[in-house]
N, C-alpha and C positions, 0 to 999 in steps of 0.2 A: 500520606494524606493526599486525598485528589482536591484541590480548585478547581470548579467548574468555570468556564472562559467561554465569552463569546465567542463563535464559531472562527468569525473574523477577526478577533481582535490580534492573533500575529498571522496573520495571513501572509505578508512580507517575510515573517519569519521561515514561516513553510517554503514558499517557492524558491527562497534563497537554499535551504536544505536542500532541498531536493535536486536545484543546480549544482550544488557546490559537493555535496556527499552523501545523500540519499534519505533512506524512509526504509523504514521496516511495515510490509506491507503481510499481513498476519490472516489467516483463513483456517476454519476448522466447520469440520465433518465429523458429526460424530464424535468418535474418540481419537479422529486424525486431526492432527495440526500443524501447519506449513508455516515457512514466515519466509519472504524472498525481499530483494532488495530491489527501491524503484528509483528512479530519478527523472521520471515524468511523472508529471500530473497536474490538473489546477484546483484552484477553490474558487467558489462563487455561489450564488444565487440563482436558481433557477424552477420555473414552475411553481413558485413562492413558496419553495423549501432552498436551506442549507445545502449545498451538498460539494461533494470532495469525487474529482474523475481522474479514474488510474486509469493505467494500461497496463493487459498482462498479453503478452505471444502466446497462440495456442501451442508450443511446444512445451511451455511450462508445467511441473506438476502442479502451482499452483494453480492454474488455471481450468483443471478438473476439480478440485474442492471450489470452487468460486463459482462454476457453474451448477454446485448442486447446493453450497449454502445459503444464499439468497443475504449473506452479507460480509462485512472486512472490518478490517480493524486496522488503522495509520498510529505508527506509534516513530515520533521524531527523537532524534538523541538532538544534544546539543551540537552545536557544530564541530567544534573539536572533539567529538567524541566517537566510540565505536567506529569510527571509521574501517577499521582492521575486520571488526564483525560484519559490518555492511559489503565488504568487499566479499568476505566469504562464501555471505548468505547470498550473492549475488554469483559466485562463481559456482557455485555445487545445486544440485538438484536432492528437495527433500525428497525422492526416491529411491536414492541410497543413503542419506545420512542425519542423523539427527543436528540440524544446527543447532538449536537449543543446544543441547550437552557440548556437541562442537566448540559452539562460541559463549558458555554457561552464562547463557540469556535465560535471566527467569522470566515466568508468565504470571502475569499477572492478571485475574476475574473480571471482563468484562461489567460494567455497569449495567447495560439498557441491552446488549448483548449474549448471544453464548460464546462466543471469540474473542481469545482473551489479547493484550495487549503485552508488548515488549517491559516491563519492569523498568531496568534500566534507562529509559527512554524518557524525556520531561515533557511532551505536548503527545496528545491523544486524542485520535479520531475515531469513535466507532460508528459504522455505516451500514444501513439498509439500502442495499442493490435494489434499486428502484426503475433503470436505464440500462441496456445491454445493448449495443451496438458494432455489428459487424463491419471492420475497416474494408471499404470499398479504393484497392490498390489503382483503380483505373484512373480517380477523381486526384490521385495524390500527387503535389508538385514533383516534377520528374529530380528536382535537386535530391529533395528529402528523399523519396525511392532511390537515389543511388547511392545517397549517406548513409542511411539506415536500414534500408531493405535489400540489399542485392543477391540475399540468400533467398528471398520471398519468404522468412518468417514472420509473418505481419503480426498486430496486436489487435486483441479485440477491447472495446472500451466499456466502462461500467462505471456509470451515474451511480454515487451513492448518498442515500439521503443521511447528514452528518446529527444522529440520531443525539450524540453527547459529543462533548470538548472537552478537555479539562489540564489541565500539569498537575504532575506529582513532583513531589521535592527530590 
């Protein structure tokens, strides 16, 4: 069963996820479908829409289906949970391996969506890429470029307008 939730009403929830053990960050093309693991991003209000802002590295293969779907799908586990999966889907590239069957994550039908959502997962975000923005490495504090970037894999960023909300049981 889905509850539909106001966009914000665990927004606390989310950021602390996403600090503490991540987000299953989900993309399809087609008849291809990715799911990779994130632990940036925020929520808020902007341009008087909802909206939910990842980061993907152009080294990722997500990041080629993102650039041709025009949208994503945030599906949260609970805290203590998948953590084991989130690490996986964070270490492997879906260019050689099926996470899904890997870490038997079922998918579950988008709502408002063709991208479907983590199953196992209890908070859900599906998003219309609304905001595509190129990381400009010259503007960025020199701390954060040498904690996070020293390989110069940077991220690109993607506004998405948070189309539904909702937990499943």
């Amino acid at each position: 069963m889905r509850n539909d939730v106001a966009y914000n009403e665990y927004s606390g929830e989310v950021l602390d996820q996403l600090a503490d053990g991540g987000a299953f960050l989900t993309v399809k093309v087609g008849d291809k479908i990715n799911t990779m693991a994130i632990g940036w991003g925020s929520i808020g209000y902007m341009w008087g829409k909802p909206v939910l802002t990842i980061m993907v590295r152009y080294s990722r293969h997500t990041y080629d289906l993102l650039e041709k779907a025009g949208e994503f799908t945030v599906s949260l586990p609970k805290t203590d949970q998948l953590k084991k999966e989130l690490l996986f889907c964070g270490r492997n590239s879906g260019r050689e391996v099926d996470k899904f069957k890997e870490c038997s994550l079922t998918l579950l039908e988008g709502k408002k969506v063709a991208t479907p959502v983590i199953k196992e997962c209890t908070l859900h975000f599906e998003c219309k890429t609304i905001y595509r923005q190129v990381m400009e490495p010259g503007l960025l504090d020199p701390e954060i470029q040498e904690d996070c970037y020293k390989n110069h894999d940077y991220h690109r960023f993607y506004i998405g307008e948070i189309i539904a909300s909702y937990r499943t049981a």
